[in-house]
C-alpha positions as a printed Julia matrix, in Angstrom:
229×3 Matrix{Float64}:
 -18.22  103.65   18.62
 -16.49  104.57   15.25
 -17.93  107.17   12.98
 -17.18  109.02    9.71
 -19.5   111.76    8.51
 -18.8   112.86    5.09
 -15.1   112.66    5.26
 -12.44  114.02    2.51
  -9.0   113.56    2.52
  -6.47  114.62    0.23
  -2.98  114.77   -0.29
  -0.14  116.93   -2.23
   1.25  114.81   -5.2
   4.12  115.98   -7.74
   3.01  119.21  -10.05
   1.1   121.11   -7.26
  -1.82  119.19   -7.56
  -3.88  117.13   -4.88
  -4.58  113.26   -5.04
  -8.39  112.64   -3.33
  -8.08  109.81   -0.93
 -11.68  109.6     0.44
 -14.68  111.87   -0.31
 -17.56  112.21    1.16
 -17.28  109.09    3.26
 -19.68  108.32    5.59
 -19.75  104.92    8.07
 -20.58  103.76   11.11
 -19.34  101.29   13.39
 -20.97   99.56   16.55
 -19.77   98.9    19.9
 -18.06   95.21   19.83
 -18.02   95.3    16.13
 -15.55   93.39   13.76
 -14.9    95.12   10.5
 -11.69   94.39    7.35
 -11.4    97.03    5.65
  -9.5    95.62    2.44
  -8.05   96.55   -1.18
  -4.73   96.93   -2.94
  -1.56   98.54   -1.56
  -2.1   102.54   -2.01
  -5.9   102.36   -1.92
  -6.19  104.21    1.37
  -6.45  101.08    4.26
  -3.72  102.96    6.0
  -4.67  106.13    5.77
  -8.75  105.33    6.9
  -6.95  103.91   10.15
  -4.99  107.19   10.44
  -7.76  109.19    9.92
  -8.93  107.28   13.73
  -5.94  107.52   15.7
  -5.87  111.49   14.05
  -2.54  111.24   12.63
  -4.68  112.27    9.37
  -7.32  115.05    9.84
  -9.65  115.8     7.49
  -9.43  118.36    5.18
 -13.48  118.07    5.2
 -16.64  116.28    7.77
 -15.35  114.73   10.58
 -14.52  111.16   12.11
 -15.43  109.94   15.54
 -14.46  107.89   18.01
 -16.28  107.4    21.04
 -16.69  110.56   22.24
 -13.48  111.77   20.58
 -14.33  114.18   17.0
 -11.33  115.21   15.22
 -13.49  119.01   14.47
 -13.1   119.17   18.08
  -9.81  117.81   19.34
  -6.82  120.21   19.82
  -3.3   118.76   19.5
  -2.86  117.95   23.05
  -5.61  116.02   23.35
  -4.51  113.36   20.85
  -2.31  111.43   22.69
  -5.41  110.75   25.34
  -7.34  109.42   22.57
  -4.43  107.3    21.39
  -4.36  105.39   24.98
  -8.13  104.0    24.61
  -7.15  102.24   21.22
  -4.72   99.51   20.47
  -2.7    99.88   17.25
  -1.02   97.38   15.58
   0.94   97.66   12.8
   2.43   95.27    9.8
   6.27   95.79   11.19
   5.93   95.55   14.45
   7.74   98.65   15.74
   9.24   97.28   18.78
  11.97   99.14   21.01
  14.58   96.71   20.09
  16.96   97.69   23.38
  13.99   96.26   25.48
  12.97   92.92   26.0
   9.55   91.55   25.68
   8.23   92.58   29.41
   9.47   96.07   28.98
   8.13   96.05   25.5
   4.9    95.72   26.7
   5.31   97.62   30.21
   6.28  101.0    27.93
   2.67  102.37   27.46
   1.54  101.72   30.75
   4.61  103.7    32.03
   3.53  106.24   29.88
   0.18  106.82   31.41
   1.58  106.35   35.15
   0.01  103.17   36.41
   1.76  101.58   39.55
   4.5    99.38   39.15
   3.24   96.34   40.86
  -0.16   96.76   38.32
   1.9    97.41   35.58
   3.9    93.72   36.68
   0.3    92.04   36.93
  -0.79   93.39   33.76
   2.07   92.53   31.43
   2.17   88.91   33.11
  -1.8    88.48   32.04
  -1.4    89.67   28.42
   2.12   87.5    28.31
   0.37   84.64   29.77
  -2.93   85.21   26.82
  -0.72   85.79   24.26
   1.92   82.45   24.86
   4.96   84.2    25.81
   5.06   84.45   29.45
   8.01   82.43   29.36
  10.01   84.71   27.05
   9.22   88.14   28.78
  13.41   88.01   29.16
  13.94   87.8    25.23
  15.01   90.56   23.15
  12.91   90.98   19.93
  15.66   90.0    17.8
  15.73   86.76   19.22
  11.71   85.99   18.42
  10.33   84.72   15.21
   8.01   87.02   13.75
   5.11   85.29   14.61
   6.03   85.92   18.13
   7.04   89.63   17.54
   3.58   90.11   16.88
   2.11   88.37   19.58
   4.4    90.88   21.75
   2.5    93.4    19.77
  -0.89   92.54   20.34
   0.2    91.98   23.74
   1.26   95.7    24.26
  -1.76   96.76   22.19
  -3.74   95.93   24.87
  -2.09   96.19   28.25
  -4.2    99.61   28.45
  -7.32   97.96   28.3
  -8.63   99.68   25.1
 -11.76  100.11   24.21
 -11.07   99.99   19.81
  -8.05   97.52   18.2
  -6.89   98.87   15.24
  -4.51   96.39   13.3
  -3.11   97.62    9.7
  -2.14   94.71    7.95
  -0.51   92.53   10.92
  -0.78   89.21    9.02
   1.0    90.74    6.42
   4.68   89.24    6.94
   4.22   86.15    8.37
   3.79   82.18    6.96
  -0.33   80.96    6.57
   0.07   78.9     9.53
   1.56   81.98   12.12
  -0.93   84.01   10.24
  -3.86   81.92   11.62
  -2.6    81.53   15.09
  -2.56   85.58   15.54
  -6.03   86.08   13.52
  -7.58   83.74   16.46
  -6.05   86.38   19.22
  -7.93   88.95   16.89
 -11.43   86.77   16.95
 -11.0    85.92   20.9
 -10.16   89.78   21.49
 -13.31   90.49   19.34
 -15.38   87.83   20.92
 -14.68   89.42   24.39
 -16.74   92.71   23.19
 -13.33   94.63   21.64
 -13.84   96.75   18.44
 -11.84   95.67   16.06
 -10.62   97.64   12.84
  -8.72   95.39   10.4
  -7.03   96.48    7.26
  -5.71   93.7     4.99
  -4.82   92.17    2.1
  -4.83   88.64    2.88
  -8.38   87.53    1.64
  -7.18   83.88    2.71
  -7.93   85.25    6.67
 -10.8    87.09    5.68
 -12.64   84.58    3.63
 -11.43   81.75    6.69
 -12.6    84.03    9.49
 -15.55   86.07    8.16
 -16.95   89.2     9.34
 -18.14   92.47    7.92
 -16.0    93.4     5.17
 -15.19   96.78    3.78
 -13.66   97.91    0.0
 -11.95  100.54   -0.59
 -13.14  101.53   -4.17
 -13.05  105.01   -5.5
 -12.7   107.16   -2.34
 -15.7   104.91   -0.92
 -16.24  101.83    1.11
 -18.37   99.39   -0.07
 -19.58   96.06    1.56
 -18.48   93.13    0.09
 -19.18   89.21    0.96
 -16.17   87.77    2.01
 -16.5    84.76   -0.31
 -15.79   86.68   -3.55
 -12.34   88.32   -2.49
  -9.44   86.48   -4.29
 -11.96   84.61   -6.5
């Protein structure tokens, strides 16, 4: 599902030189698979899950996704890639002049579904998520718990085929935390893909899966029982 064959990514930094993000990386990721991808703030988590939705190309190998290879993709074909993956993101990035239902409706308007599927659609992820009751509410008026559950919701009213989540457990109390990390685990457990980058090794060690470092421009596996000991 998710490849990256000996990948390099760099960046300009102050005095004309180039800061080395990744080199030489190399993974793979299966069909249904869950993987964290974690390590400290400016260690790349963000920019690995760029490199996959090709906001990032690299300056060397290529990455993969399904049948998707950023050597191979022009411009205009990114957006098509970016409606078979879900993307969440740390600060939710709502349209805050929309309620919840049009929140959610917004990418399936995008890729011209019908109007009465669009209704049944955002009604089902509502109802999975909790919030079928506050499809009227304006995201100002949610907690941030339930912000992200709009999120996740809108994430997947395409049907994707990859999640990608960059740190969306990052801003919110243990307890909210753990209710949205068991969406997460009952998307995964329904065959979804799932990319997470993180920080909180509370969720990771609590909900284990395949874990990835970042360490040196390379990801290494770790167990999930050693992070944060």
């Amino acid at each position: 599902m998710i490849e990256f064959d000996q990948v390099r990514v760099s960046y300009d930094v102050p005095g004309g030189e180039r800061r080395v993000v990744f080199d030489r990386l190399s993974l793979f990721v299966g069909r249904g698979e869950f993987v964290y991808i974690v390590g400290p703030t400016g260690s790349g988590k963000s920019t690995l899950l760029k490199l996959l939705y090709m906001d990032v190309r690299p300056d060397a190998g290529h990455v993969r996704v399904a049948d998707h290879r950023s050597d191979r993709m022009k411009p205009a074909d990114v957006p098509y890639l970016r409606r078979s993956l879900g993307i969440v993101f740390q600060d939710f990035q709502l349209l805050p002049d929309r309620d919840v239902y049009e929140n959610v409706a917004f990418p399936m308007y995008v890729t011209g579904r019908p109007n009465k599927e669009i209704r049944q659609r955002v009604m089902h992820v509502l109802t999975w998520v909790g919030l079928a009751h506050k499809r009227r509410r304006l995201p100002h008026e949610l907690s941030g718990g339930e912000q992200q559950r709009v999120v996740i919701a809108r994430a997947i009213a395409n049907e994707p085929y990859v999640m990608l989540a960059d740190e969306p457990t990052g801003n919110l109390d243990p307890a909210v935390a753990d209710d949205i990390q068991r969406l997460f685990m009952n998307l995964h457990a329904q065959g979804m893909t799932i990319l997470m980058a993180t920080h909180d090794y509370r969720i990771v060690r609590k909900y284990p899966s395949r874990t990835l470092a970042v360490v040196g421009g390379q990801l290494l596996e770790v167990d999930p029982e050693t992070l944060g000991a």
